[in-house]
Every structure is written in structure tokens, then in C-alpha cells.
C-alpha positions in Angstrom: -28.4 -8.4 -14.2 -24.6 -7.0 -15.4 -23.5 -10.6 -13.6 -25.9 -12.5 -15.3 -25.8 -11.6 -18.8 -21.8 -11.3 -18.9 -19.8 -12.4 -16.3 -18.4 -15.5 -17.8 -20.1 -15.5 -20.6 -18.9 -13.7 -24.2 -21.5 -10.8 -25.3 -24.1 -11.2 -27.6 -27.2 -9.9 -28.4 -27.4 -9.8 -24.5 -25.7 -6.4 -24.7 -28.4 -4.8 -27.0 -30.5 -5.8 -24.4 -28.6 -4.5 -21.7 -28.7 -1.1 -23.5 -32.6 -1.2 -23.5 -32.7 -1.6 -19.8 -30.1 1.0 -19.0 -32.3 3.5 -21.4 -35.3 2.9 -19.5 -33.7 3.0 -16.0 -32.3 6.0 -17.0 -35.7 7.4 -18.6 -37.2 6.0 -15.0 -35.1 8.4 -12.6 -34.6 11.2 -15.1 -37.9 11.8 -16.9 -37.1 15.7 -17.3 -34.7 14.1 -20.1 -37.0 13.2 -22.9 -38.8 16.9 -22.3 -35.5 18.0 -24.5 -35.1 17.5 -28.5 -31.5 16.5 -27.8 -32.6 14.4 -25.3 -35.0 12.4 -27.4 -33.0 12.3 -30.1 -30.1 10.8 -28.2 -32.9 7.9 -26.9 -34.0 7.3 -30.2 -30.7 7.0 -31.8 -29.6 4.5 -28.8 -32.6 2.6 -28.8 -31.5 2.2 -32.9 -27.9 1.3 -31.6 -29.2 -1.6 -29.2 -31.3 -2.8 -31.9 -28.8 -2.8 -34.0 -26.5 -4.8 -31.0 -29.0 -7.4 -31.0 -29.1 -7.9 -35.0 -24.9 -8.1 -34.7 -22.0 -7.9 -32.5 -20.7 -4.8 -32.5 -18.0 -2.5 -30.5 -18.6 0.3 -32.4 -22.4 0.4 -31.5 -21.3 -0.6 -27.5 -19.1 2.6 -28.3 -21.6 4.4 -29.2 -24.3 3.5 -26.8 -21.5 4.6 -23.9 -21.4 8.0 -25.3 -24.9 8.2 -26.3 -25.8 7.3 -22.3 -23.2 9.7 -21.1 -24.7 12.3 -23.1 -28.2 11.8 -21.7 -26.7 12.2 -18.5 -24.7 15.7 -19.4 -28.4 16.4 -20.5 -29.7 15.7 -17.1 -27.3 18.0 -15.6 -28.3 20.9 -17.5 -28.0 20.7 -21.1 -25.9 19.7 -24.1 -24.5 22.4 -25.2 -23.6 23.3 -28.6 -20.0 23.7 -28.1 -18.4 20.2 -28.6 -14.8 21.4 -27.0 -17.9 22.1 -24.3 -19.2 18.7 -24.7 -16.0 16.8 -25.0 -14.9 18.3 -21.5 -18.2 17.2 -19.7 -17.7 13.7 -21.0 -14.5 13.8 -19.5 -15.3 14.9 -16.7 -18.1 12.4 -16.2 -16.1 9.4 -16.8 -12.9 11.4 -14.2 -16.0 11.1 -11.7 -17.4 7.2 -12.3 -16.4 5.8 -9.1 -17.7 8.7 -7.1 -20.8 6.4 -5.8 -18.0 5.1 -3.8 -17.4 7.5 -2.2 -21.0 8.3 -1.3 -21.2 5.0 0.2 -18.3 6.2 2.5 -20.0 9.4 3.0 -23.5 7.7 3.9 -21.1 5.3 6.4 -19.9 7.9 8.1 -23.5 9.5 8.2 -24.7 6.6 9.9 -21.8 6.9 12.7 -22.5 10.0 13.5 -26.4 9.1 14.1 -25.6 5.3 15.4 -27.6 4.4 18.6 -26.0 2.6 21.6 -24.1 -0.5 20.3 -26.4 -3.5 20.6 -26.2 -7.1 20.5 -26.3 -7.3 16.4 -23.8 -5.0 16.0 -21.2 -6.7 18.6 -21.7 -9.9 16.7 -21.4 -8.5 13.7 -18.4 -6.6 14.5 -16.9 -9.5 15.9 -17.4 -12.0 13.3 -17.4 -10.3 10.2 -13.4 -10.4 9.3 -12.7 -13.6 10.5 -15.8 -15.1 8.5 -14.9 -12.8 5.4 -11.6 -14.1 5.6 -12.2 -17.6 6.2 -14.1 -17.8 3.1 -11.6 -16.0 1.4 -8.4 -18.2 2.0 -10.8 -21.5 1.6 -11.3 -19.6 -2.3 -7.0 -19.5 -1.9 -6.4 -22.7 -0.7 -8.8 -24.6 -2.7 -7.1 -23.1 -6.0 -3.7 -24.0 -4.8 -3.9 -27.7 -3.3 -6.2 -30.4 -5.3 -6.8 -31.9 -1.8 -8.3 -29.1 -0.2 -10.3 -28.8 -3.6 -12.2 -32.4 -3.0 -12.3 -31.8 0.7 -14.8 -28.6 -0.1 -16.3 -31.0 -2.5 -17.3 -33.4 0.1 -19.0 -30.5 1.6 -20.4 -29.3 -1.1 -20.4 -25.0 -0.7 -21.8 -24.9 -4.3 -22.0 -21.1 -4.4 -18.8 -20.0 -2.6 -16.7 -22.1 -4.8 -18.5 -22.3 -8.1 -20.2 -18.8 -8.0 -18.0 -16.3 -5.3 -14.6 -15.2 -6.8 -12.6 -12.0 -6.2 -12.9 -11.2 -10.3 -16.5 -11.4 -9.8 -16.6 -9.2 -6.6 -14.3 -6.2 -8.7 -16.9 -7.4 -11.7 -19.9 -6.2 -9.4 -18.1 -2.9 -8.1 -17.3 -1.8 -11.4 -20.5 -2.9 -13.1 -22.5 -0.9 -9.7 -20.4 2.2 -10.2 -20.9 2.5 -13.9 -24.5 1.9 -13.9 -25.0 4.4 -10.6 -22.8 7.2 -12.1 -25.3 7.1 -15.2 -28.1 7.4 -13.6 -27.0 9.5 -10.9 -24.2 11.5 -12.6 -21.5 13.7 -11.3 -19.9 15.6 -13.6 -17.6 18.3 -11.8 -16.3 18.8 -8.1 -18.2 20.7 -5.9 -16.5 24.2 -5.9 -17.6 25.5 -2.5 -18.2 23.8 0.3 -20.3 23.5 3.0 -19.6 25.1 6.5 -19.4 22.4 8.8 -21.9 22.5 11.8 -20.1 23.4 15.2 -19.6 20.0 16.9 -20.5 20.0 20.4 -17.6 19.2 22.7 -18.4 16.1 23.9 -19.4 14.5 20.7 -17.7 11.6 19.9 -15.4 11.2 17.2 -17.1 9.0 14.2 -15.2 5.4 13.9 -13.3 4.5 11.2 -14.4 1.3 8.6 -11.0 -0.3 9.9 -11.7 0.7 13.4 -15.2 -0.9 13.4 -14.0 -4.2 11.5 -10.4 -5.1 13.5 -11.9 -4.9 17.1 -10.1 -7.1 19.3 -12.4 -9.8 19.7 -12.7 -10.0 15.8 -8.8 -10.2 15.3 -8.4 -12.7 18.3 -10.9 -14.7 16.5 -9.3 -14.3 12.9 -6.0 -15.4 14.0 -7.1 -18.5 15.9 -9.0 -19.3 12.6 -6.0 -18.6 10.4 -3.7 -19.8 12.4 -6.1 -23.7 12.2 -6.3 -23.4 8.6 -2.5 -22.7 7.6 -1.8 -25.6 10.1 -3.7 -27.9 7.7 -1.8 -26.6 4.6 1.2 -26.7 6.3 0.6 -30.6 7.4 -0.5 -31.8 3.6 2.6 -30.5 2.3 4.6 -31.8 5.1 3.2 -34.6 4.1 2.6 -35.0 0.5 5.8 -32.9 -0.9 8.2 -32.9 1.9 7.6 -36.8 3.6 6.6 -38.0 -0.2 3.6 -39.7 1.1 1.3 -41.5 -1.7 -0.9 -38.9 -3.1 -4.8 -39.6 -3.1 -5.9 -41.7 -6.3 -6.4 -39.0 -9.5 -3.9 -36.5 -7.9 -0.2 -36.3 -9.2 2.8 -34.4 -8.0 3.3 -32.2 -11.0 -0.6 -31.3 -10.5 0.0 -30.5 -7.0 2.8 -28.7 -7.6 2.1 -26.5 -10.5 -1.4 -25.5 -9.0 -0.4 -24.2 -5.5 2.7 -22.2 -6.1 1.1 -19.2 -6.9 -2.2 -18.7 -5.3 0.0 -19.9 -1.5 1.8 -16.6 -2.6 -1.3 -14.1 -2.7 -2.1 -16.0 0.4 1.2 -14.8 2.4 0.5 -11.1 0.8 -3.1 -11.1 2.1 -1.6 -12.2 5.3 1.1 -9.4 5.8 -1.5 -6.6 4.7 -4.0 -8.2 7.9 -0.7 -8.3 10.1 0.4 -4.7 9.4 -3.1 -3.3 9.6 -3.6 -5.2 13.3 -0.1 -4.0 14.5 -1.2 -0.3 13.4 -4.7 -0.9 15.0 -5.5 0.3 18.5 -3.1 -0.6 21.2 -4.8 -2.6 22.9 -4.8 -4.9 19.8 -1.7 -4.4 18.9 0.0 -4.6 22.5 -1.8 -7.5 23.4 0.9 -10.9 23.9 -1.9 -12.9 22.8 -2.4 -11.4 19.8 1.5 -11.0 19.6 1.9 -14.3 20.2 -0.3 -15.5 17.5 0.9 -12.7 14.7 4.1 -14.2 15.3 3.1 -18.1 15.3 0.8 -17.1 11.8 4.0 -15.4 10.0 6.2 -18.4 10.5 3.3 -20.2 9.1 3.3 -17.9 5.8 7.2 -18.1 5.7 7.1 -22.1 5.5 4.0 -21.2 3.0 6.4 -19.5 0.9 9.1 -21.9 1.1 6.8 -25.0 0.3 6.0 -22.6 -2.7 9.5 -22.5 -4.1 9.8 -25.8 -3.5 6.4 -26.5 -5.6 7.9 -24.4 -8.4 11.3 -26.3 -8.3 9.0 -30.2 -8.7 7.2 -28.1 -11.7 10.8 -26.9 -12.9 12.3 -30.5 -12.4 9.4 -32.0 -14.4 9.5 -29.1 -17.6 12.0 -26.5 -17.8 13.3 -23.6 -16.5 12.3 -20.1 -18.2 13.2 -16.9 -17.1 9.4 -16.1 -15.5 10.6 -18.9 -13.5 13.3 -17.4 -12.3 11.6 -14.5 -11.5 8.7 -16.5 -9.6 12.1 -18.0 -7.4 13.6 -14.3 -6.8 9.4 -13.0 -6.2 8.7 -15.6 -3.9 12.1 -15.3 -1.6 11.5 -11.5 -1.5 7.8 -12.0 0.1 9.9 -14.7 2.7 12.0 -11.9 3.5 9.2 -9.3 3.6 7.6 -11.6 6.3 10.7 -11.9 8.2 11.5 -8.2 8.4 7.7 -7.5 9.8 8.7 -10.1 12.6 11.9 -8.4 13.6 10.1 -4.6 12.7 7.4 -5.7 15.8 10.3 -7.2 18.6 12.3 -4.1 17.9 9.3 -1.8 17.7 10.4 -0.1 14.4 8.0 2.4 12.3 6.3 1.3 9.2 8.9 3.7 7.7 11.9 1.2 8.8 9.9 -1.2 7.5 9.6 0.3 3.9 13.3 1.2 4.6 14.2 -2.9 4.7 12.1 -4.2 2.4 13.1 -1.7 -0.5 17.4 -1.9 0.6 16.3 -5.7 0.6 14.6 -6.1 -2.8 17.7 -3.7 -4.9 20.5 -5.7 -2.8 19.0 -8.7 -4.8 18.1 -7.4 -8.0 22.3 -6.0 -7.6 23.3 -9.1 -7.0 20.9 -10.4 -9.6 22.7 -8.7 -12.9 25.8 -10.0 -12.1 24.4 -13.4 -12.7 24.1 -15.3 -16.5 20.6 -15.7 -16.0 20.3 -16.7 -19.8 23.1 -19.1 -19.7 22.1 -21.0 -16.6 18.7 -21.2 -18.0 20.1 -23.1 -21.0 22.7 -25.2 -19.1 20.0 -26.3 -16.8 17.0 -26.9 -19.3 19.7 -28.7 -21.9 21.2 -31.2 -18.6 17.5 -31.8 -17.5 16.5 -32.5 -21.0 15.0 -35.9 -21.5 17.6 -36.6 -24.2 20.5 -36.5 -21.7 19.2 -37.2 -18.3 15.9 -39.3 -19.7 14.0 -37.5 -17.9 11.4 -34.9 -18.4 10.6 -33.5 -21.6 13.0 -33.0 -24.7 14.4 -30.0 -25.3 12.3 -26.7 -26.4 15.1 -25.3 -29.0 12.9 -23.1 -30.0 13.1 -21.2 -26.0 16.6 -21.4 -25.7 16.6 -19.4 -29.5 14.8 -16.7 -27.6 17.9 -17.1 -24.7 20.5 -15.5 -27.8 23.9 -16.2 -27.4 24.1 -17.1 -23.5 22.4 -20.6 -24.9 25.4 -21.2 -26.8 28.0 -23.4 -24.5 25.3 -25.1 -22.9 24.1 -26.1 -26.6 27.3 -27.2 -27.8 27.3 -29.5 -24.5 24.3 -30.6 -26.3 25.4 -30.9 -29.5 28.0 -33.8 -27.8 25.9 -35.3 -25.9 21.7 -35.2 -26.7 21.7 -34.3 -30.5 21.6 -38.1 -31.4 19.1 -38.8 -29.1 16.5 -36.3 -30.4 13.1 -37.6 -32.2 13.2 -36.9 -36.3 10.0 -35.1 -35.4 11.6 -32.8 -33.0 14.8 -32.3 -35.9 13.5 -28.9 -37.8 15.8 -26.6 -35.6 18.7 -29.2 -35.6 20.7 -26.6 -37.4 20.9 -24.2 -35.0 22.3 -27.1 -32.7 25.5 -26.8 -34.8 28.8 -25.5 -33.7 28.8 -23.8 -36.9 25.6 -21.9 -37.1 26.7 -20.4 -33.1 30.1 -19.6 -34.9 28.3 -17.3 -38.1 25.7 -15.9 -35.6 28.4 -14.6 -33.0 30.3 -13.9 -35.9 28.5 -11.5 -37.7 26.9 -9.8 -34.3 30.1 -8.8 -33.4 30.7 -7.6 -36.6 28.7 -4.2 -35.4 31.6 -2.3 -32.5 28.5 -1.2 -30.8 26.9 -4.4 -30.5 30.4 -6.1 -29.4 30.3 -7.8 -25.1 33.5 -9.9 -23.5 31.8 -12.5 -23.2 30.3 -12.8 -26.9 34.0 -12.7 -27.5 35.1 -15.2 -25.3 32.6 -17.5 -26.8 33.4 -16.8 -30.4 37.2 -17.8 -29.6 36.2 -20.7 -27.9 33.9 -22.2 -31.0 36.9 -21.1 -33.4 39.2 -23.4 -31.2 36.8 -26.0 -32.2 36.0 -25.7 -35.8 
């Protein structure tokens, strides 16, 4: 009902009614409540509050409403108490405890393995063909998003729910929505304080399986990385194809579009991929020993790394068609850094390394480049290449966004005056309202009067201001 009244939609008087059926659910499981004055003033003041929600918009009321249902559910715990240092503690502790349905579903999971009959021919299936199903549908959601191609292809066959209705934001949506509405109803408002003595196991009881040891059985992982290894293949061959061979695009498709919509998701994809990869080679040996399954890990990471590779290139067509800002930039650095993170958990399984080597390389690998990194004029190459790329000087593109490079500071400066030369002319009398700041000398009173402040004085704000001086 959460999904239906607000997923995706903005919240109206669909909330007040919300509130009316979370009273009486509550009021269904917890009749003792309304047996209290407190308790039924609490209802009747909420039931005001979603009327009220109805009538108008209101966060204050949804405020209040939260509280009001928390505090029905202190009630059902044993009282409101007059205290309110008392009260204030129990609310926190309530909403400290809101995802504690999840771990009774663990708790009722590992219940069930320690009563679960002889496997039988359900549960073999089951386990499997649940991950590689699971996952299919969940890189089909990936690839879709990223490549427009892939998009009409699922058109043609039409999975109207999967793509239209199934998203991860949905998925988190109905966890969260579940949790909230269970811990309500069924509240838990402070840690048990003693616990239990265990029952003596008998000695030949077998140990209860673990979710990942049920899920990644061998036949289940074999089967995922055939799968995986198909469906990268087809990625991999459109953009072969379509951004590397610079075939003809299907009619109503253009390269910017393909470009700019792929980049990203194809780099969830990858991390997806190297969490399933380090969970398998951590997984039973047989799994993880197997050359088969070897075989394929390796074949499936080579496909990610030319994933990731066809991604930069992707951003670069997007860059070559706008402009180059510094999320950009950071997008190029992200993007090699999850190439390399592949690589390294290639070379981590031929040389048998731990996961702690692993760690080990990836964080020596990511500060090597972010050291390299601030010795570089990120500002000033955004600039020089945004003002050579500019569709006033190369006639290509778009014309140049002044107002970014304003935002660069003084590192925009030499690549402006190249401007100023060459592309000031050139601009549109619509596009003229920062032509100022173009000028040679608006750069020379802006470095001018930073420097004016010793603290605020850098080298190369120096260099720069002697260079314009040489000029004026």
C-alpha cells in the first residue's frame, strides 16, 4: 500500500490516509492500547492529525503523526511514563531499533536451517537458479539504462513490469517502508539484557548454512557466469561496434545519447561484478578452486575492464560534444581506479594473495593517484581545453560557458586570454553579458587585488599577474 500511494508519486492527502490505516493496524495487533487514557488520547489526537493531512499538506502533522505512533507503541510496551527525559529515551531507543525486523528475518532463516528436511528437488532448483536469475534481471535493469539499443531490444519483448515497475530504489523503498511499518506494530525498544542459555548441541548436528552458502553453490555460480559472461559479450560487441568501428547508429539513436547514457550505470555494473567475483573466490573451495570457474572469473573481468574502458571512452564523446568540468574529471580518475581494481583481483587470484593484499593494492593504488593528481592544474586544463573545444574557435560543440570557467578562479586566466585573441569576436551578442571578464584587464585587477592579501599570495598567481602586466 506504502508503494502504491508514494512511490513515485508526491504526497497528498494519500498520507492522511496512510495514517488512518497505520492507526487501525496498530489498534488491530495491539488492542490492550486503547484500554489506557494516554493511549486513547494519543489515537484521538492522531486520527485529528491525519484529518488534518487530508484537509492540507503538512510536515509538521506527518511529524507529528510519527511521534504520536511511536508513542502508542512505548505504550504497548508498558507505559508512557510521565518523565519526558523518560520518554524522550524510549523514542530513541525505538527508532535506534527500526531495522530490527531484519534481523528477525535472519533469525527465523537460520530457525528454518536448523529444522530443514532432506534437501529436495525444489530446493536444488531453487538454489541453483536463484542468483543467476536474480542477477540476470538485475544487469538487463543496468544495461538497459546504459545503452538505448538494449533499451528497444527489451521493448520488443516487452517485460512491462521488470522494466517499467522493478528498480533497485523501489526494492530499498519496500525494505524501508516494511521495516518501519513492522517495528510499529511490533516494537522493540531496548536490547535484550540477558540472554538465553543455548541448548547443548548434539555432536553430530550439523552446522546451520549460511545465506551466502545456500545462494553461491557451484552449480548456481557456474550458471551465473556462463550467463554473465553471454550478456557482457553483447555489450561488449554494440560498442565494438557502434563507438569503436563507428557503425551507423539505429534510426532515433545518436552518439551523444549513447554516450552520455551508458557511462555510468556500465560502471555500477563492473562494481556489482567484483563484489560477485570476490564473494565466489571466498566461497567454498570447491567453487573457488574449480579451473572452470577460474577460467570464466577471469574471461568475465577482462570483460568488465573493456566495460570500463568503453566507459571512459563514452565520457570523452560526451566531453568532446560539451565541455569538460571538474566532475568530469573525476568520473575519468573514478572510472580508471575501478579498471585497476579489476586488474588487481586478477593478479590477487594467480598469485593467491589474501583479501588483505588486495585492500593493500587498491588503497596504495587509489593515494599513488590522487598524489599524482595535486600536482596537476586541474583548473587550468579544464579551461584551456573547454576554451580550444569551444564552438567559437574550433566550430564545434557549444560556445563557451564563461560563467563555469568564473567558478575555475584564476587557473581560467591564460587559457581566457587565448580566448580573448582568438574566440571573443566570434561570440553571439546574446552570449556578450560576461564579455568583461574576458578582458585582459579585469584578470589583471582580480589577480591584483587577491594578491594584495600576503596570506592569500601562490607562485603561480604571481607568475600570471607578471605575465598580463607584460601585456597591458
Amino acid at each position: 500500500m506504502a508503494d502504491f500511494l508514494f512511490y513515485g508519486h508526491q504526497a497528498g492527502w494519500t498520507s492522511g490516509f496512510f495514517g488512518f490505516l497505520l492507526i487501525g493496524a496498530f489498534t488491530i495487533h495491539n488492542p490492550g492500547t486503547l484500554e489506557t487514557r494516554a493511549g486513547r488520547i494519543i489515537s484521538l489526537l492522531m486520527i485529528v492529525q491525519c484529518g488534518l493531512l487530508v484537509e492540507k499538506t503538512s510536515l509538521l502533522s506527518i511529524f507529528l503523526i510519527v511521534i504520536g505512533t511511536v508513542s502508542l507503541a512505548i505504550i504497548s510496551k508498558g507505559g508512557l511514563q510521565k518523565d519526558a527525559m523518560a520518554w524522550i529515551g524510549k523514542l530513541a531507543s525505538f527508532f535506534l531499533f527500526l531495522l530490527h525486523p531484519l534481523s528477525k528475518a535472519a533469525i527465523a532463516y537460520r530457525k528454518y536451517q536448523r529444522r530443514v528436511m532432506p534437501q529436495n528437488t525444489l530446493e536444488i532448483f531453487m538454489r541453483g537458479w536463484l542468483l543467476p536469475v536474480l542477477l540476470f534481471f538485475m544487469f538487463l535493469l543496468l544495461f538497459s539504462s546504459a545503452n538505448p539499443i538494449i533499451t528497444r531490444w527489451v521493448s520488443f519483448v516487452n517485460p512491462e513490469f521488470v522494466v517499467k515497475h522493478f528498480s533497485l530504489g523501489r526494492l530499498f523503498f519496500w525494505v524501508l517502508a516494511g521495516a518501519a511499518i513492522f517495528a510499529v506494530i511490533r516494537p522493540k525498544l531496548r536490547a535484550q539484557k540477558a540472554r538465553r542459555l543455548a541448548a547443548p548441541k548434539e555432536a553430530d548436528e550439523p552446522k546451520p548454512m549460511g545465506l551466502t552458502e545456500w545462494v553461491f553453490t557451484k552449480e548456481a555460480v557456474l550458471r551465473s557466469l556462463v550467463i554473465f559472461n553471454l550478456m557482457f559479450a553483447c555489450q561488449t560487441a554494440l560498442d565494438i561496434n557502434y563507438l569503436w568501428a563507428g557503425a551507423d547508429l539505429p534510426k532515433g539513436i545518436t552518439y551523444a545519447q549513447y554516450a552520455q547514457q551508458g557511462a555510468y550505470p556500465l560502471i555500477v555494473t563492473a562494481l556489482l561484478a567484483a563484489v560477485f567475483v570476490l564473494i565466489t573466490q571466498n566461497a567454498d573451495p570447491e567453487i573457488s578452486g574449480s579451473r572452470i570457474v577460474r577460467g570464466l572469473i577471469y574471461l568475465w573481468v577482462m570483460q568488465n575492464v573493456l566495460l570500463v574502458v568503453s566507459s571512459i571512452y563514452r565520457t570523452n564523446m560526451y566531453v568532446e560534444v560539451y565541455a569538460l568540468t571538474y566532475w568530469r574529471v573525476a568520473a575519468f580518475i573514478w572510472m580508471g581506479l575501478v579498471a585497476m581494481g579489476l586488474c588487481w583481483i586478477i593478479v590477487r587470484s594467480l598469485l593467491n594473495k589474501s583479501n588483505s593484499w588486495l585492500i593493500n593494492a587498491n588503497v596504495l593504488t587509489l593515494l599513488g593517484v590522487l598524489y599524482i593528481t595535486s600536482f596537476v592544474n586541474i583548473g587550468g586544463m579544464i579551461a584551456h581545453y573547454n576554451v580550444m573545444h569551444s564552438k567559437e574557435i574550433s566550430g564545434k560543440g557549444i560556445y563557451l560557458d564563461i560563467n563555469y570557467l568564473k567558478s575555475v578562479g584564476s587557473a581560467a586566466f591564460p587559457a581566457l586570454k587565448i580566448y580573448a585573441e582568438r574566440g571573443w569576436q566570434k561570440r553571439p551578442h546574446s552570449l556578450s553579458a560576461d564579455d568583461e571578464y574576458v578582458s585582459i584587464g579585469f584578470m589583471y585587477v582580480t589577480l591584483h587585488r587577491d594578491l594584495q592579501n600576503w596570506r592569500r599570495w601562490t607562485y603561480s598567481e604571481y607568475r600570471l599577474l607578471k605575465s598580463l602586466e607584460s601585456q597591458e
